[in-house]
TIZADO-659833 format. One line per 10 residues: number of its first residue (from 0); their letters; for each residue x, z negated, y negated of N, C-alpha, C. Coordinates in steps of 0.2 Angstrom, whole numbers, plus 5000, padded with zeros to 4 digits. Atoms other than C-alpha are relative to their C-alpha. Example, Ala and Ser with C-alpha at 12.3 -4.5 7.8 and 13.67 -1.06 7.14 Angstrom:
REM TIZADO-659833
0> AS> 5004 5000 5006 5062 4961 5022 5004 5000 4994 ~ 4996 5001 5006 5068 4964 5005 4996 4997 4995
REM end
This chain:
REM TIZADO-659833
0> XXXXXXXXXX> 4995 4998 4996 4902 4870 4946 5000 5008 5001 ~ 5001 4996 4996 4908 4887 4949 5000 5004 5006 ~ 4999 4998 4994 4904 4898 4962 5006 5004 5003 ~ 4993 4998 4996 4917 4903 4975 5001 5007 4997 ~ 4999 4994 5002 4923 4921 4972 5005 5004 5009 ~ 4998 4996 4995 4925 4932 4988 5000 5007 4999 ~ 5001 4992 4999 4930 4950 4988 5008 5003 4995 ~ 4996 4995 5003 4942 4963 4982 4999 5002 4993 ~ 5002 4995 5006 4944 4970 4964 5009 5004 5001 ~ 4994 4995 5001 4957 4984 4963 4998 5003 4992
10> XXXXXXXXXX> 4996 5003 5005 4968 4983 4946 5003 5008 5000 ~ 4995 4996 5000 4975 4998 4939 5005 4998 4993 ~ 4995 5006 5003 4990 4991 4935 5004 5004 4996 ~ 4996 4998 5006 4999 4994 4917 5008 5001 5003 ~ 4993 5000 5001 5018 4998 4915 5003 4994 4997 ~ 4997 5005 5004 5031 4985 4913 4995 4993 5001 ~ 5003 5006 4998 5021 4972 4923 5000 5001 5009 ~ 4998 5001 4993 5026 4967 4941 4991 4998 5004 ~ 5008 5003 4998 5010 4964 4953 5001 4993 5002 ~ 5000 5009 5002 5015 4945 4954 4997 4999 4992
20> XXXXXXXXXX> 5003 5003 5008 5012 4945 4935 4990 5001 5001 ~ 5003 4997 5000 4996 4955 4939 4995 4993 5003 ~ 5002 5004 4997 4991 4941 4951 5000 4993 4998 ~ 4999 5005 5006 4997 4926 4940 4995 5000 4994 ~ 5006 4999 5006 4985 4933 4926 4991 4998 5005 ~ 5007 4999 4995 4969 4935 4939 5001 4991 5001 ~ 4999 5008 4998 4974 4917 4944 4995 4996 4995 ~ 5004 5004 5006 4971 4910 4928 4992 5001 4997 ~ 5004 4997 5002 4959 4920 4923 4994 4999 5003 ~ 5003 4999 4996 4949 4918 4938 4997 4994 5002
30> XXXXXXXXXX> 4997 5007 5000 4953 4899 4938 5000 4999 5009 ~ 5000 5000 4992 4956 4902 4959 5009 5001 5004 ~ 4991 4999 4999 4973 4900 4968 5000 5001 5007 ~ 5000 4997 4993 4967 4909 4984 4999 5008 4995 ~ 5000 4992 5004 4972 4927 4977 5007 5002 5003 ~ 4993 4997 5000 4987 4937 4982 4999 5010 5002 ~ 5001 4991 4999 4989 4958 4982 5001 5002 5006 ~ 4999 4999 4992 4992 4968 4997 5003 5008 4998 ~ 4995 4994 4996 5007 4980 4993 5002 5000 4991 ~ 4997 5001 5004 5019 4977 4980 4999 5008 4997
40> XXXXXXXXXX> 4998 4993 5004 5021 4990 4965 5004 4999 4995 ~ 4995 5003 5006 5036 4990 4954 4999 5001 4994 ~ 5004 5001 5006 5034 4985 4937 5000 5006 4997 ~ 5001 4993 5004 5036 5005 4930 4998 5001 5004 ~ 5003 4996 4998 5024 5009 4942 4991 4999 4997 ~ 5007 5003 5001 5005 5011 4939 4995 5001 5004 ~ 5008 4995 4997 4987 5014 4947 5000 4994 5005 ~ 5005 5007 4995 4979 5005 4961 5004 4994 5004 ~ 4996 5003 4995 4984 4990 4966 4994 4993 5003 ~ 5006 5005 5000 4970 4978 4976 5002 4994 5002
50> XXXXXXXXXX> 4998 5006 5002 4969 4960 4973 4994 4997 5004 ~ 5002 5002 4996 4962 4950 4987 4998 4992 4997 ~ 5004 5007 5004 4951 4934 4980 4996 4996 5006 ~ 5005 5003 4994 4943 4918 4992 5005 5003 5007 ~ 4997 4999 4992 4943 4922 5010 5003 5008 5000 ~ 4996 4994 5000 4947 4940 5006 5010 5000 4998 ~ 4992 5001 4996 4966 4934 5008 4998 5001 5007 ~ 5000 5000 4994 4962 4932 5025 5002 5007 5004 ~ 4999 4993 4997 4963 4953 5027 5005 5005 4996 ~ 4995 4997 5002 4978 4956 5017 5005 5003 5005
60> XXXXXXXXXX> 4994 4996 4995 4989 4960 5031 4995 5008 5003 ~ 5004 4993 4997 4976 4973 5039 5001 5006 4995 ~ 5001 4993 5002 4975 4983 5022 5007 5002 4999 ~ 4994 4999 4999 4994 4982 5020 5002 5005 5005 ~ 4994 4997 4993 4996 4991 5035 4997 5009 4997 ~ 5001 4996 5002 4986 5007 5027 5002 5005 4997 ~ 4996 4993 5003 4990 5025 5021 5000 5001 4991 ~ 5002 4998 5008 4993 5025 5002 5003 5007 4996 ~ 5001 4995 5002 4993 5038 4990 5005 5000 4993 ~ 4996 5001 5007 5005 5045 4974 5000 5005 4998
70> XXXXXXXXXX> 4998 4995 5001 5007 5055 4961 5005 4998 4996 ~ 4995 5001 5000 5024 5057 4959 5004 5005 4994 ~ 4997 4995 5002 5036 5066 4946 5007 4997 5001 ~ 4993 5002 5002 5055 5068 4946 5004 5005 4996 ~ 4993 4995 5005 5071 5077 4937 5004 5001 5004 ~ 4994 4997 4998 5083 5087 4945 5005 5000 4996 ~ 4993 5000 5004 5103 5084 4939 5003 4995 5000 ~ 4997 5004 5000 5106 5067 4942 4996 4993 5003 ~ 5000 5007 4995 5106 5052 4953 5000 4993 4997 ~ 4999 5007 5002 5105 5034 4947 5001 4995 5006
80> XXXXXXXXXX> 5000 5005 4996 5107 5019 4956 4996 4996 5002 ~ 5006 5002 4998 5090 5012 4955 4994 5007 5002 ~ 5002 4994 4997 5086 5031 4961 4991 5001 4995 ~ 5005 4999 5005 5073 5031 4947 5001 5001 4991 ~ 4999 4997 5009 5075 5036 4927 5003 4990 4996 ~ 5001 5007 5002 5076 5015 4924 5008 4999 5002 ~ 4995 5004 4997 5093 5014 4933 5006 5004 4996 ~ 4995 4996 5003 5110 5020 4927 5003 5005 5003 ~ 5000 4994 4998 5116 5038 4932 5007 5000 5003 ~ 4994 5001 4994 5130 5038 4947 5003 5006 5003
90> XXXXXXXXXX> 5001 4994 4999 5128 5055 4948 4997 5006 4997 ~ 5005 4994 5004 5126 5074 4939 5005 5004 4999 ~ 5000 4992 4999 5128 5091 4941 5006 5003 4996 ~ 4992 4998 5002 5145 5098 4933 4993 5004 4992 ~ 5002 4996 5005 5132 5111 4923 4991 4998 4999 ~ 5007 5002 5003 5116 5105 4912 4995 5004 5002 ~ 5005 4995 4998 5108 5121 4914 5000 5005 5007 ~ 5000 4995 4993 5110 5126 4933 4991 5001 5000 ~ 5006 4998 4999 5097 5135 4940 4998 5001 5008 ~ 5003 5001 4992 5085 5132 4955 4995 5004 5000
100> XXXXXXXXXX> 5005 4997 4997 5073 5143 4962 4991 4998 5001 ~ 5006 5006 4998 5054 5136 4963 5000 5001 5007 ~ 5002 5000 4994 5052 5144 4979 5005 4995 5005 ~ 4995 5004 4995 5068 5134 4988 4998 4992 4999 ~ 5003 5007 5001 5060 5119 4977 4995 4998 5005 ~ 5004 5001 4998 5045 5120 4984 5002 4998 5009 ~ 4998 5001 4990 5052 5123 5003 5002 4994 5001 ~ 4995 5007 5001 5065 5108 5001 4993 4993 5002 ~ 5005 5005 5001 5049 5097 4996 4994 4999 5005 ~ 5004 5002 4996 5038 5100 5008 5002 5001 5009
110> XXXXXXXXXX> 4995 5002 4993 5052 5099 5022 4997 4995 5003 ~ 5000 5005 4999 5049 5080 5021 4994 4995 5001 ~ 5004 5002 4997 5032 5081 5028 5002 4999 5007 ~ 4999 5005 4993 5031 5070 5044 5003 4994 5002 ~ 4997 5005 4999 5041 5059 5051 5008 4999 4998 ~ 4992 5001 5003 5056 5053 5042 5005 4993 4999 ~ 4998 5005 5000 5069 5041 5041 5004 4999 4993 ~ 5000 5002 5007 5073 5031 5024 5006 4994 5002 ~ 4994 5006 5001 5088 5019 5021 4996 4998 4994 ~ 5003 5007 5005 5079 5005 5008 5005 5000 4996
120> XXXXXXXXXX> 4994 5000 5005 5088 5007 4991 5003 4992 5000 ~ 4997 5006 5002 5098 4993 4985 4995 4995 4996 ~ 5004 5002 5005 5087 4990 4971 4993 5000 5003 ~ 5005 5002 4999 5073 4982 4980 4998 4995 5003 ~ 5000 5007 5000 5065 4967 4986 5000 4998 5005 ~ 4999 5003 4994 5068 4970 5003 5006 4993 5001 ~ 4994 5004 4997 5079 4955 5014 5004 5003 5003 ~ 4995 4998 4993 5093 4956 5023 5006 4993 4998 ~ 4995 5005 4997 5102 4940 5031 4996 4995 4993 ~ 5002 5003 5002 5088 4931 5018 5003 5001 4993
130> XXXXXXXXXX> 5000 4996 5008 5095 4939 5002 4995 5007 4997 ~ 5003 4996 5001 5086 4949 4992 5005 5008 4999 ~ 4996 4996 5002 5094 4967 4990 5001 5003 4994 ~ 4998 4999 5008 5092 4969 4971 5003 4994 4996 ~ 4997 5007 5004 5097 4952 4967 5008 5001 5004 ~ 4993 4998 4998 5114 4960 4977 5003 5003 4995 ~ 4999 4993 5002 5114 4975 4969 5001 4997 4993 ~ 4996 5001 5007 5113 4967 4950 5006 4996 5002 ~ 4995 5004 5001 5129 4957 4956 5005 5005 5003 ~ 4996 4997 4999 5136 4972 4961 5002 5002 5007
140> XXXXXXXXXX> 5003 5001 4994 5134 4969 4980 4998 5007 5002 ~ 5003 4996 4996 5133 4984 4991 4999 4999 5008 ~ 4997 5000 4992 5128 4980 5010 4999 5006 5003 ~ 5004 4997 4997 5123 4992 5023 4994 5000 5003 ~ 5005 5000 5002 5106 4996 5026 4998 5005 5005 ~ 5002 4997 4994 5097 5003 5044 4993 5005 4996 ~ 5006 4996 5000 5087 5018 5040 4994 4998 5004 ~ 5007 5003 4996 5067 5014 5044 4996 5005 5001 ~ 5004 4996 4999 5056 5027 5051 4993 4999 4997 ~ 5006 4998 5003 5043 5032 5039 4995 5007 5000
150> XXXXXXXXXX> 5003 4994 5000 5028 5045 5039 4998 5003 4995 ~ 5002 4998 5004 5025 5055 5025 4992 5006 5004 ~ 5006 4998 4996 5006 5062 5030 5000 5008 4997 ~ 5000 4992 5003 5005 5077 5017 5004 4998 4993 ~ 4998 5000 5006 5012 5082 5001 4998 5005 4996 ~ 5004 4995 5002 5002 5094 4989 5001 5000 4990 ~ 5000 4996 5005 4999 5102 4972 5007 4997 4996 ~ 4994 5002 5004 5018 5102 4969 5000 5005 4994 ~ 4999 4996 5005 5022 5110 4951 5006 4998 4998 ~ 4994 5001 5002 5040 5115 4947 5000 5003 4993
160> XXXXXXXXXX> 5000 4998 5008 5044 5115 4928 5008 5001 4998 ~ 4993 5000 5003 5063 5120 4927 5004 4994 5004 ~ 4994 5005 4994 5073 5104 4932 4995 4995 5002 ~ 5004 5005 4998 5056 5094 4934 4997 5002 5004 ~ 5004 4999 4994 5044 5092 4950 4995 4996 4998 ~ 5007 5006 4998 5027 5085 4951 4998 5002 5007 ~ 5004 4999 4992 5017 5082 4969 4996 4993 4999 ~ 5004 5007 4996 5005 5071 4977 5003 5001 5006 ~ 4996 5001 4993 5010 5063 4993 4996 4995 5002 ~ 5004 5004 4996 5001 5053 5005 5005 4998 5005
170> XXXXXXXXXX> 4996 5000 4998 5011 5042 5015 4999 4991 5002 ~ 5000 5008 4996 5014 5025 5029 5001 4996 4994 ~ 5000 5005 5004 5016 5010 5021 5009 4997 5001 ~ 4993 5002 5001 5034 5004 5016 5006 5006 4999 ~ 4996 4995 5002 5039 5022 5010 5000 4998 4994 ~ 4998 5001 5006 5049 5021 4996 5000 5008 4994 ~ 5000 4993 5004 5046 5036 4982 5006 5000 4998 ~ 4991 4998 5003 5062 5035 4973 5005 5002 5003 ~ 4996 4998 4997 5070 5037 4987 4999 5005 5004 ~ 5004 4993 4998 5060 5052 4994 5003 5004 4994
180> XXXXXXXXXX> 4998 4994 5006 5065 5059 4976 5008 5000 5001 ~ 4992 4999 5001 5083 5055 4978 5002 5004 5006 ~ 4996 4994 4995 5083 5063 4994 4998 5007 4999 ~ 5003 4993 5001 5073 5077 4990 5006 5002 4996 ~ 4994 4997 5003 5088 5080 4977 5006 5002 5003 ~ 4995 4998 4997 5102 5078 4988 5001 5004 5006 ~ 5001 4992 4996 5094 5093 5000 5002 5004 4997 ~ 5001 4994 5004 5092 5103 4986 5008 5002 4997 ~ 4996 5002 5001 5109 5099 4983 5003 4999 4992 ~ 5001 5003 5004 5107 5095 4966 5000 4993 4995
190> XXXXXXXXXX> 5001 5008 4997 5104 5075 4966 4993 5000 4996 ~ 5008 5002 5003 5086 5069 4958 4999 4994 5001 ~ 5001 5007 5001 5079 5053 4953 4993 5002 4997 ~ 5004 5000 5004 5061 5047 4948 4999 4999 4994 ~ 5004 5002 5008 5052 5047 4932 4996 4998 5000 ~ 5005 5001 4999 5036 5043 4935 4998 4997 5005 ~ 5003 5002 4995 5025 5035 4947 4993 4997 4999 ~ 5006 5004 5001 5007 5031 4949 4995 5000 5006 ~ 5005 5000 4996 4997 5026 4964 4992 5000 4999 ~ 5009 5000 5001 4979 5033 4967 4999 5001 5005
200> XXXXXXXXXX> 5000 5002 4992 4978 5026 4985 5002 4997 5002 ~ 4998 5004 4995 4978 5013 4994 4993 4997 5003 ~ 5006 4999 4997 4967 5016 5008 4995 4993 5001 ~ 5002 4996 5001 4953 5012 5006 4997 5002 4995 ~ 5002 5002 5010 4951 5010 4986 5004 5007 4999 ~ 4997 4994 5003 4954 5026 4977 5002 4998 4991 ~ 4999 5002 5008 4959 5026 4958 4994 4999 4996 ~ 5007 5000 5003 4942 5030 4951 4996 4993 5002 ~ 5004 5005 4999 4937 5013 4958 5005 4996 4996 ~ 4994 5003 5002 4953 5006 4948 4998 4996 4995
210> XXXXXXXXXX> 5002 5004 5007 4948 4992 4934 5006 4997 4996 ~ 4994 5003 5003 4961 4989 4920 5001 4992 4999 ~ 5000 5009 4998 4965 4970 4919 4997 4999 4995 ~ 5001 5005 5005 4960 4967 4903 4992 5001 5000 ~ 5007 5001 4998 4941 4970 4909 4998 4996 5005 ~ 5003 5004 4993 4940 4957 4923 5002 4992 4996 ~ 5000 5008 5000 4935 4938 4920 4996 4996 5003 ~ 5007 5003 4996 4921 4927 4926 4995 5003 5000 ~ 5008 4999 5003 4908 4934 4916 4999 5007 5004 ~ 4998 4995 4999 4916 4951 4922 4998 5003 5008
220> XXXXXXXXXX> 4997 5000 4995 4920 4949 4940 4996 5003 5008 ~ 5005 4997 4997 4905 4953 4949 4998 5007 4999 ~ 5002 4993 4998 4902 4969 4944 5006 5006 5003 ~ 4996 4997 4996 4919 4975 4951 5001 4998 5007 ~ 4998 5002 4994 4921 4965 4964 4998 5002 5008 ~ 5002 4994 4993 4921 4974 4983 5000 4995 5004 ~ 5000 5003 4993 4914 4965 4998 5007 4998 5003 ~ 4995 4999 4994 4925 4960 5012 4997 5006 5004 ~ 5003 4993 4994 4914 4972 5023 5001 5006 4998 ~ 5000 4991 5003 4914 4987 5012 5007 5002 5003
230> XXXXXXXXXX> 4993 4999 5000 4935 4984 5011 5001 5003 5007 ~ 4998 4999 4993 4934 4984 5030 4999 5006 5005 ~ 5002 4994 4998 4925 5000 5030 5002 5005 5006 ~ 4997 4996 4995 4939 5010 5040 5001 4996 5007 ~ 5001 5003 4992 4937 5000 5054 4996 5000 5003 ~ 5004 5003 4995 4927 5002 5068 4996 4997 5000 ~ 5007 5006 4998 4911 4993 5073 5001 4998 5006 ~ 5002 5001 4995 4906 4983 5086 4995 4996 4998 ~ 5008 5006 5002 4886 4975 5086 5002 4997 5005 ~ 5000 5004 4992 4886 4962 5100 4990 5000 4998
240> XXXXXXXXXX> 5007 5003 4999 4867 4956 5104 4998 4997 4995 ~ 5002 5004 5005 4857 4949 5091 4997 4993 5003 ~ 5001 5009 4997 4857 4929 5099 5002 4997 4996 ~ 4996 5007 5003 4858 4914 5095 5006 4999 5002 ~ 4993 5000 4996 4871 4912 5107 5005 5001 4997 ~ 4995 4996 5003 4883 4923 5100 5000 4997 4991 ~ 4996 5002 5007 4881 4919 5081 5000 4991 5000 ~ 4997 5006 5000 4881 4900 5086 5009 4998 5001 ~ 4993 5001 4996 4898 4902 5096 5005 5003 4993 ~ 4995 4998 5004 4906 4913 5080 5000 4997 4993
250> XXXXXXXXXX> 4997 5003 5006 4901 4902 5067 5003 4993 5001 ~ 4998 5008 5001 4907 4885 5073 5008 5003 5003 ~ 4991 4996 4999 4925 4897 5075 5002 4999 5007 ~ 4999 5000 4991 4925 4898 5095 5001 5006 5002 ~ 4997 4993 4997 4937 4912 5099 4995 5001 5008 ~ 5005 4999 4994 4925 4922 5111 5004 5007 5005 ~ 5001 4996 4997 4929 4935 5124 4997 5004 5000 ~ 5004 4996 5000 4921 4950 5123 5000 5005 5006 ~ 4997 4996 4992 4926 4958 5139 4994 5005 5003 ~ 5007 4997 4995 4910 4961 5147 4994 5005 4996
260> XXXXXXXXXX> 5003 4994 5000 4903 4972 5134 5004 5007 4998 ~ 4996 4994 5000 4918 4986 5134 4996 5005 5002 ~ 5003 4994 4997 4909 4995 5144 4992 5005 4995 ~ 5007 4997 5003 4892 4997 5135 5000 5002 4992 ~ 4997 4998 5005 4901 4998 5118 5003 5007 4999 ~ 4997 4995 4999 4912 5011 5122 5005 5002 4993 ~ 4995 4998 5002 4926 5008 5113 5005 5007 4998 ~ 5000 4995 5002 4932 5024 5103 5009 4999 5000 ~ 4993 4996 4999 4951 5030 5107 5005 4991 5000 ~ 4993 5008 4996 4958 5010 5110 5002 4995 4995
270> XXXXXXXXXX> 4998 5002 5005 4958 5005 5091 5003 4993 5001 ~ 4999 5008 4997 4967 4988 5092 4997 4995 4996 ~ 5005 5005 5006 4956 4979 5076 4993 5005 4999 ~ 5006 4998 5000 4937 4981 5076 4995 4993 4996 ~ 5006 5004 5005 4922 4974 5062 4996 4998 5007 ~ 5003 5004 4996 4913 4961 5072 4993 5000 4996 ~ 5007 4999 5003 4893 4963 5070 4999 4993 5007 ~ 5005 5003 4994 4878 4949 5078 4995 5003 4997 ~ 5005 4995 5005 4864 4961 5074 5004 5006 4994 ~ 4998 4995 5006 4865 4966 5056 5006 4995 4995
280> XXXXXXXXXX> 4995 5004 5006 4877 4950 5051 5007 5003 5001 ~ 4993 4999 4998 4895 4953 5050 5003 4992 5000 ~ 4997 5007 5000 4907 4940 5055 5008 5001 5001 ~ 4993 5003 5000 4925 4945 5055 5005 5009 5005 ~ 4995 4997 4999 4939 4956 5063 5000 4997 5009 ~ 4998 5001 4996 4941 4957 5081 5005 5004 5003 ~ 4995 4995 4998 4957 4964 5093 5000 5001 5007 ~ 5001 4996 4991 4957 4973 5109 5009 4998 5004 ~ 4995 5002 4998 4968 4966 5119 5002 5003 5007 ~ 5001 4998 4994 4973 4967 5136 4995 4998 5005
290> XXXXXXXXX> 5007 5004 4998 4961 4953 5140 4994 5002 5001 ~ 5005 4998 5005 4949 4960 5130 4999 5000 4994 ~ 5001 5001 5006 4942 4958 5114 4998 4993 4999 ~ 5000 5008 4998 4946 4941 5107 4997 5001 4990 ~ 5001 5001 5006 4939 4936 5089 5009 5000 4994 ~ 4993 5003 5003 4955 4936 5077 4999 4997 4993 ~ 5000 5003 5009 4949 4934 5058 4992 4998 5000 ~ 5005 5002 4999 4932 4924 5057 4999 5000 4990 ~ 4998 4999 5004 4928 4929 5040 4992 4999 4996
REM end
């Protein structure tokens, strides 16, 4: 019989392959059907995408909520409809060869640090009213669409090449790049669409920990695969006492109150999810509540 398999491998994911397909392969491959990813990437994108195995589903919503990371190219001259090189062009500049400035490029682009609001392309997989919006969009279907407040964190070693931009961008979770490049176009007042895409970030897996797919199997799987603990590493600690007490009440899955050791812990700025310790075990995810600190993921 083989052994269970818990832990994270982060997948740096080919072109022209969806991260369902990504996740469908590992399935098989793994022969496990507790597996799902934790933050979609569209199929012409590449670079890290982490694939949660075993109980590590159980923490896909916490990494989901993390800062990921891109690098980004676009073209200056024309807009598409899927606001990326793949879609077809709705928009373009009267003269092929205008000319841009790098400095006003450079300004324009690093305008869009901070806080920003994004209306959700057509072509993608959000819902609205339980329809998907790209399965609108191939029928032609255009709704309206509420701008979402996103944070772009930084954006760095941009290089302008004539009508083409590159950058890194670090950024909330549910920003959308193509449409960052379509508006960076439509400031500049130019239009723009992406070309490229490749994540090498998604906190807290960088790309250099990235393993292509066609290296992971059973035989494989262990020398990529990441803890749960490691993954969980941006969180917070809390030890409690080293008791029986205590690790009998969190292994037989008995939401506990932690109330009464806030004080000697000393809770650091109010986080609302914290790594549960008994000694040196780990046992899981706990959340700060108003109660206190209750168990949430028992892991």
């Amino acid at each position: 019989m083989s052994q269970e398999i818990n832990g994270i491998i982060v997948i740096d994911k080919p072109k022209d392959m969806t991260s369902h397909d990504v996740v469908a392969i590992l399935r098989k491959r793994l022969k496990t059907k507790k597996i799902g990813h934790t933050g979609t990437l569209d199929p012409m994108a590449t670079g890290v995408l982490p694939i949660c195995i075993g109980r590590a589903t159980k923490i896909v919503d916490f990494l989901l909520e993390n800062v990921k990371g891109y690098h980004c190219e676009m073209c200056l001259g024309s807009a598409t409809d899927t606001q990326d090189r793949w879609g077809v062009v709705t928009h373009q500049v009267a003269d092929p060869n205008f000319q841009i400035d790098k400095e006003s490029v450079v300004e324009v682009v690093e305008s869009f640090i901070g806080e920003i609001d994004q209306v959700p392309p057509m072509y993608s997989a959000l819902k609205i009213n339980g329809a998907k919006l790209v399965d609108l969009a191939r029928k032609g279907i255009v709704v309206e669409r509420e701008a979402r407040r996103r944070t772009i964190y930084k954006i760095e070693n941009i290089v302008v090449r004539q009508h083409t931009i590159e950058f890194d961008v670090a950024c909330s979770k549910g920003t959308y790049i193509r449409t960052l490049c379509h508006d960076i176009g439509l400031t500049l007042g130019c239009y723009g669409h992406m070309t490229e895409l490749r994540r090498t970030m998604s906190d807290p897996f960088k790309l250099e920990r990235a393993v292509p797919i066609d290296l992971i199997d059973l035989d494989m799987i262990s020398t990529h695969l990441v803890s749960i603990e490691d993954a969980l590493s941006f969180m917070e600690q809390i030890v409690l006492p080293d008791s029986i007490k205590y690790h009998k009440l969190i292994q037989n899955g008995v939401k506990i109150q932690l109330d009464s050791f806030k004080d000697e812990i000393q809770l650091k700025n109010a986080k609302k999810f914290y790594r549960i310790y008994v000694g040196l075990t780990f046992y899981g995810i706990a959340e700060n509540t108003d109660k206190g600190l209750f168990m949430k993921k028992l892991l």
